[in-house]
C-alpha positions as CSV (number, residue, x, y, z in Angstrom):
1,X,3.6,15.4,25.6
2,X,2.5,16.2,29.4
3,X,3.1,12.7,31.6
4,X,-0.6,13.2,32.5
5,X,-1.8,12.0,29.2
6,X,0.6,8.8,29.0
7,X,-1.1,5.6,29.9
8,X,2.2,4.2,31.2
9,X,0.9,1.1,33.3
10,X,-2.6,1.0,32.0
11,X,-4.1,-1.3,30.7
12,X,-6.8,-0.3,27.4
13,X,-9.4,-3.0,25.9
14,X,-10.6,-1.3,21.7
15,X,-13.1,-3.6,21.0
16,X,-13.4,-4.0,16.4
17,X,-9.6,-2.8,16.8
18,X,-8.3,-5.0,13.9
19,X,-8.9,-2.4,10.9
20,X,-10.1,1.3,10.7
21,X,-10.9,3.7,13.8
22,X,-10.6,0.9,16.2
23,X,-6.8,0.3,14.9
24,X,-5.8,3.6,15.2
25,X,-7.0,3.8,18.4
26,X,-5.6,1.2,19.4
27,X,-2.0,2.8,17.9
28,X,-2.6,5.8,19.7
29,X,-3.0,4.3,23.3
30,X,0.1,2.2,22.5
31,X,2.2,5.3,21.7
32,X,1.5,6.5,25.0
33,X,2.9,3.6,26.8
34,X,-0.1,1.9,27.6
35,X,-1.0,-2.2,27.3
36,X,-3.3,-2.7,24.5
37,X,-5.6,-5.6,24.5
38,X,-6.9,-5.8,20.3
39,X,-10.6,-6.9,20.1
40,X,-11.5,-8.8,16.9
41,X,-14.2,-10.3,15.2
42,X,-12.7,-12.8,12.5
43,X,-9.9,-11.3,11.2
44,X,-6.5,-12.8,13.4
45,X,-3.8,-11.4,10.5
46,X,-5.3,-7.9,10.7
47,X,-5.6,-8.1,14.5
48,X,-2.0,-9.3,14.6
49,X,-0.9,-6.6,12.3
50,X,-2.4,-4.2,14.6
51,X,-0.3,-5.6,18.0
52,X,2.9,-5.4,15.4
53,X,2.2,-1.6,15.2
54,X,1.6,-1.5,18.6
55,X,4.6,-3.2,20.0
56,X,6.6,-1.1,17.4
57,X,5.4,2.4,18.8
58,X,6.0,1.4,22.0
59,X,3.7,-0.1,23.8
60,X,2.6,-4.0,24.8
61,X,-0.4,-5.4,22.9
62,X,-1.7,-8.6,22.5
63,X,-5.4,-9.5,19.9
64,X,-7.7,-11.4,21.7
65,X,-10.8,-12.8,19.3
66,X,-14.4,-12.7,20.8
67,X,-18.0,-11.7,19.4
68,X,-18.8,-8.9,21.9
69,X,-22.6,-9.3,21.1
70,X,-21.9,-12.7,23.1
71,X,-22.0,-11.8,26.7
72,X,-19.9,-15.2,27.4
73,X,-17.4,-14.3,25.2
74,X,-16.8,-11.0,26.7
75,X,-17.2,-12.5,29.9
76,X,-14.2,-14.6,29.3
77,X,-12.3,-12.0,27.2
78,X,-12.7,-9.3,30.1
79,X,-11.9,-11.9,33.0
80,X,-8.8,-13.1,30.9
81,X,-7.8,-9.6,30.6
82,X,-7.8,-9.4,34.0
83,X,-6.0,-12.5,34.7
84,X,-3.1,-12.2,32.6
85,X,-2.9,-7.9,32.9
86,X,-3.8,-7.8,36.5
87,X,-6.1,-5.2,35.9
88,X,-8.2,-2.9,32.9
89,X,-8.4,0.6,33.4
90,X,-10.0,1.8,30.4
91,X,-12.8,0.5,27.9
92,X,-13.0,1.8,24.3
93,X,-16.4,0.2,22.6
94,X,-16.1,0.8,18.9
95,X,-16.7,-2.2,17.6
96,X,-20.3,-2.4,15.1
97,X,-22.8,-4.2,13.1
98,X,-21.8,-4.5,9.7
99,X,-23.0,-0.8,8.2
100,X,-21.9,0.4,4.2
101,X,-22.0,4.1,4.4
102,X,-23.2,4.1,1.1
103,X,-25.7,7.4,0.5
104,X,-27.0,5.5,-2.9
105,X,-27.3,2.6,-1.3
106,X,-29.2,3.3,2.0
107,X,-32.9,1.8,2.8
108,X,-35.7,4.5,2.5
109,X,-37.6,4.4,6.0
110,X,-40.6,3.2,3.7
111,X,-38.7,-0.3,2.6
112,X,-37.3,-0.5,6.1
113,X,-37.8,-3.6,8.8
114,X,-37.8,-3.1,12.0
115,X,-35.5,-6.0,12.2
116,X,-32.6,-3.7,11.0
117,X,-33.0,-1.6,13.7
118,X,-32.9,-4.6,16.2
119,X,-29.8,-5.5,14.2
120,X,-27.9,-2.0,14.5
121,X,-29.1,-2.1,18.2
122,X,-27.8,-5.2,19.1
123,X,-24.6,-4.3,17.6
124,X,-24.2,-0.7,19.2
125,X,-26.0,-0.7,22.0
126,X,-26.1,-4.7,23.0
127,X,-22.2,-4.7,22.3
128,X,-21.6,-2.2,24.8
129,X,-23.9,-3.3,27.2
130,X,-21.6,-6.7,27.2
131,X,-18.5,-5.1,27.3
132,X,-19.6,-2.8,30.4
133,X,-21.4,-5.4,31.9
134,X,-18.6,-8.0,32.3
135,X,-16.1,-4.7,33.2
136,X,-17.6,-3.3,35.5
137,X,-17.2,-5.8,38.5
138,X,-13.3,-4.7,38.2
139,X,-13.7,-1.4,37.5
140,X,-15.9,-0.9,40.8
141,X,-13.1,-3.4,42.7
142,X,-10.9,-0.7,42.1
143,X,-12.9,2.7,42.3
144,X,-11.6,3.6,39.0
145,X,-12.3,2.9,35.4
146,X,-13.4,4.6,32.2
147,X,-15.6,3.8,29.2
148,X,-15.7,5.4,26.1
149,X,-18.5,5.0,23.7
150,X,-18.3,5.5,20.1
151,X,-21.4,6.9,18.6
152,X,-21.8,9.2,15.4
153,X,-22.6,13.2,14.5
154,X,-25.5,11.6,12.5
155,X,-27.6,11.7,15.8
156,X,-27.4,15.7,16.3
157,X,-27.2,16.8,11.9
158,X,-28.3,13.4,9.9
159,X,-27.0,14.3,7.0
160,X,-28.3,11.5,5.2
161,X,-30.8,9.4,6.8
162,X,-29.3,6.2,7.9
163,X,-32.5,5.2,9.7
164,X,-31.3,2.2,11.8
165,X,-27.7,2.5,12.1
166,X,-28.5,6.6,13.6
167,X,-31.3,5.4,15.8
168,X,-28.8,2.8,17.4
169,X,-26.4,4.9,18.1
170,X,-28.8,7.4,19.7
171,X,-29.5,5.2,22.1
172,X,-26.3,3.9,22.7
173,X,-25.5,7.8,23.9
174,X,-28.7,7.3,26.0
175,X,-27.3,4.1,27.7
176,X,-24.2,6.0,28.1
177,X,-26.0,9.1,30.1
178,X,-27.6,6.8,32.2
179,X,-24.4,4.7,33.4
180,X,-22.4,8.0,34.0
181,X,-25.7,8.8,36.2
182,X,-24.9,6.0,37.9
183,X,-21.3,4.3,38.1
184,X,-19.6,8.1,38.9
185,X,-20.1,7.8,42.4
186,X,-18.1,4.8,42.3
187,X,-15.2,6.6,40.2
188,X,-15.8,5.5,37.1
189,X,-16.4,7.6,34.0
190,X,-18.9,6.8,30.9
191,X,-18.3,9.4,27.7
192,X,-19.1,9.2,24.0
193,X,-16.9,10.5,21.0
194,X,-19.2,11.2,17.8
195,X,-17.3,11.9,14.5
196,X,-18.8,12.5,11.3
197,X,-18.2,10.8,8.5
198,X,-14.3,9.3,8.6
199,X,-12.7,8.3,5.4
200,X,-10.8,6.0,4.8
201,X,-12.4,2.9,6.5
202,X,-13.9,-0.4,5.1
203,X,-17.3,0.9,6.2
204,X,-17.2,4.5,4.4
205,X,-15.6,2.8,1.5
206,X,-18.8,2.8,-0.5
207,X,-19.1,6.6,0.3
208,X,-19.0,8.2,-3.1
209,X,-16.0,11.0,-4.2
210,X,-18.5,13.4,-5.2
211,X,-20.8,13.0,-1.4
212,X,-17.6,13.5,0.2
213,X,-16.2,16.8,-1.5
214,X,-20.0,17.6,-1.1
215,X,-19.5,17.1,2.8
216,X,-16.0,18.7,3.1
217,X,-17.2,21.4,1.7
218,X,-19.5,22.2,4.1
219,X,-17.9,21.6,7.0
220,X,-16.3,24.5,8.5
221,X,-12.6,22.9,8.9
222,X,-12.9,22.0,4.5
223,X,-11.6,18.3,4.8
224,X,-13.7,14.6,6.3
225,X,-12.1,13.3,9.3
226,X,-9.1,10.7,9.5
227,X,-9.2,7.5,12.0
228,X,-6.9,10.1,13.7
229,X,-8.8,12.8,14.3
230,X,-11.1,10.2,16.1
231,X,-8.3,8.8,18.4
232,X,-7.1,11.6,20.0
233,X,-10.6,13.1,21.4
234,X,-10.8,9.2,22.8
235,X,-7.5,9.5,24.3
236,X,-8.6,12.6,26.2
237,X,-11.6,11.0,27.1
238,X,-9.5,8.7,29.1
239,X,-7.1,10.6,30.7
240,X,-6.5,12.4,33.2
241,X,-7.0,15.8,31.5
242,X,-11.1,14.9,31.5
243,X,-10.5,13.4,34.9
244,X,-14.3,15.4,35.9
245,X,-16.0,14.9,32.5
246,X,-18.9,12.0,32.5
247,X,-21.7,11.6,30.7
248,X,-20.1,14.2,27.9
249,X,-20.6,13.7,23.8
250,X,-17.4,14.9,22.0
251,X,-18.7,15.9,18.1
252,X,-15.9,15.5,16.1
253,X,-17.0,16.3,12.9
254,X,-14.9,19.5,11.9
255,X,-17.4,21.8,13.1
256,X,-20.4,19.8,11.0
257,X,-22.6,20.3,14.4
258,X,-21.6,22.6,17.0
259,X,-22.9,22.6,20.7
């Protein structure tokens, strides 16, 4: 592995990193040498099984617990990054609402509140608005910084019509645009990773066998993406190797939509 990618002296904040994408991404960063900072919700073991894993591929970790739809809990989260890293280089906002990929089980817009997709918007786009928020004031200290947005391939081919959750993240690609627009002439780059469907995690676990050999089939790589497949596309994001790439949306999907 080139020494551009490593993250030796870095210092990464995964928000939802206790289980899932968010874990593996967290992995991933650590095997590159860089100093993990595990965002959780309510789950301390899993968060502390993630830092283990961390720690044990190389790189420092620590799980730090805060609601990031709380901007004074990521206030005091980032700031105590800050404090006790001495700096944060890189942003991963992954963490969401409470979602259950479930194509049996999803709302039919006629039986749909609008309430859900305040929910779903809170949780995608409110989150990251937080996260950024309370980040940026370090990130602009130093003329550097990068943010990476996890949205979904459901925006560009929804497969099945998960009304609120898709509209979210649609906009959260929208907030992302706008704050590449503006923060890259102070250095700092804003991108979004989409994968498609990603199997297995808690919230795809109610996705059907028979719906997923459905959608491996007609994806052009035959298989539904792996928390890995997901990581690495995020560690480009925030490397060097995409060092004049902002306000880009990576599809990783297998070749589900292509543009």
């Amino acid at each position: 592995m080139s020494a551009a990618l490593k993250f030796t002296g870095k210092v990464v904040l995964v928000t939802g990193a206790s289980r899932g994408i968010g874990a593996e991404i967290a992995r991933s960063f650590a095997r590159e040498g860089a100093t993990v900072v595990v965002n959780y919700l309510s789950n301390a073991d899993a968060a502390e099984t993630v830092v283990t894993q961390c720690q044990a591929v190389g790189g420092d970790a620590w799980a730090v617990q805060a609601d990031v739809g709380s901007p004074e809990a990521v206030r005091a989260m980032v700031d105590g990054i800050v404090r006790d890293a001495g700096r944060l280089d890189v942003v991963v906002n992954n963490a969401l609402r409470h979602y259950a990929f479930d194509p049996r089980q999803r709302t039919a817009f006629d039986d749909i509140a609008w309430q859900d997709y305040q929910s779903q918007f809170d949780g995608a786009v409110g989150a990251a608005f937080n996260v950024c928020r309370a980040a940026l004031p370090h990130f602009k200290q130093r003329a550097q910084g990068c943010i990476v947005n996890i949205a979904t391939n459901l925006i560009e081919h929804p497969v099945v019509p998960y009304h609120d959750y898709t509209t979210a993240k649609a906009a959260l690609v929208a907030f992302s645009r706008n704050l590449a627009s503006e923060l890259g002439p102070f250095g700092i780059r804003v991108n979004c990773v989409a994968p498609g469907l990603v199997y297995p995690t808690q919230a795809s676990g109610g996705t059907q066998e028979a719906f997923r050999d459905q959608l491996a089939a007609a994806t052009p790589l035959r298989r539904i993406a792996r928390p890995e497949d997901v990581a690495g596309p995020v560690l480009f994001l925030a490397s060097d190797w995409s060092g004049f790439m902002t306000g880009q949306v990576l599809f990783v999907d297998g070749g589900l939509v292509m543009r």
